[in-house]
Every structure is written in structure tokens, then in C-alpha cells.
C-alpha positions, 0 to 999 in steps of 0.5 A: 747528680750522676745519671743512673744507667749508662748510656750511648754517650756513655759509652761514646765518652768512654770510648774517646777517653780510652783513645786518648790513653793510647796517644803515644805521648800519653802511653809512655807517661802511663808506663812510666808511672805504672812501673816506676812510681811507688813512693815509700815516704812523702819525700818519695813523692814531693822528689818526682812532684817539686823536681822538674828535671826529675826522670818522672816529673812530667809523667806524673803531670801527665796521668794525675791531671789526665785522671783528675779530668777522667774522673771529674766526668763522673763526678760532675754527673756527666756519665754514670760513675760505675759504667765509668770506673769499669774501663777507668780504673789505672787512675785510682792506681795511681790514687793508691800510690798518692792516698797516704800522702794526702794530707801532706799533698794537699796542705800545698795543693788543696784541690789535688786528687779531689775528683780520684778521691770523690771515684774512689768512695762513690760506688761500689765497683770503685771502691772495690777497686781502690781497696785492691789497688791499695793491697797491691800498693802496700805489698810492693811499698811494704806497708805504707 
């Protein structure tokens, strides 16, 4: 059960998971992503996701299990998930842009985004935040 306020080791997790997005490696992969990746069709997405030579392959790796790491902080009650969703909110981003494939995603990978997922409909900041993302995901994707 998550913890009702935050506290100084909120904030000191905060902080290290807000270096780590900064390692070279990882910001380059947090580019890429931002940029790069809109899948229109599941196909879109199973190319970049089954395809290891694929330009986004790794990236894609990369941020979804750094966000699914994020994200299980919070919902295994180690940190208070609105203080959390405040300074870590890209990940469901990146959700937005997996969300309507779900269904197909996880018929080979049942566990996929289980912790975005859980971030996205756990308190209100995140599901605000989520529903924004998922406006801006259907305008540039035109519609899906």
C-alpha cells in the first residue's frame, strides 16, 4: 500500500531516478523515442519491437523497462505515486503511444506495461497526465 505523503526519501529516489534519465546512453534512447517512435498500426510497433537491427530497437528497450522500473517504485508502495508522477511523467508518454496496442502486445507479453498501466489510472496527477498524452498521441498518429 502506497505511503500517503512523501517524504525525504521520496524525494532522494526522485532524485537518483531523475540522474540516471541523464546518463548519456539513456538520454539518447529518451530522444529517439520522444521523437521517433509513433506507431499508427500494431505493425508499427511489433517492427521496432521484434526487429533487433530496427534504428529504434534498443531505444524502445531501453525506456519501456526503465519506465516499467520507474513506475514499479510507485506501485509497489515504496514511494508515494502522485509526488512520484510529478517529476515522472515521459514514461506514460511513451504508454500513450503503446496503450492501444495493449491487447496485441501483451497476447506475447502478458506482463508488458503492467507497472505504466497501474500509474496511469492510480491517482489522479497520473491519470490527468495520461489523458493528455493520449490527446497529443492521437493528434500527431490521426486518431488511433
Amino acid at each position: 500500500m502506497p505511503h500517503k505523503s512523501p517524504d525525504h526519501h521520496d524525494a532522494e529516489l526522485l532524485l537518483k531516478v531523475y540522474d540516471l534519465r541523464r546518463e548519456p546512453v539513456m538520454r539518447e534512447s529518451r530522444v529517439a523515442i520522444m521523437s521517433k517512435f509513433w506507431p499508427k498500426s500494431f505493425e508499427d510497433l511489433q517492427a521496432v519491437t521484434t526487429t533487433p537491427d530496427h534504428p529504434l530497437n534498443a531505444a524502445y528497450r531501453q525506456t519501456s523497462t526503465y519506465w516499467e522500473m520507474v513506475y514499479g517504485i510507485a506501485r509497489h508502495g515504496i514511494v508515494n505515486p502522485d509526488f512520484w508522477i510529478e517529476g515522472n511523467g515521459e514514461g506514460l508518454f511513451l504508454f500513450a503511444r503503446v496503450a492501444p496496442f495493449l491487447p496485441q502486445v501483451r497476447a506475447t507479453y502478458p506482463r508488458a506495461f503492467r507497472n505504466a498501466e497501474w500509474m496511469s489510472t492510480s491517482c489522479d496527477t497520473a491519470r490527468a497526465v495520461f489523458t493528455m498524452f493520449q490527446e497529443r498521441v492521437r493528434t500527431v498518429t490521426g486518431g488511433r
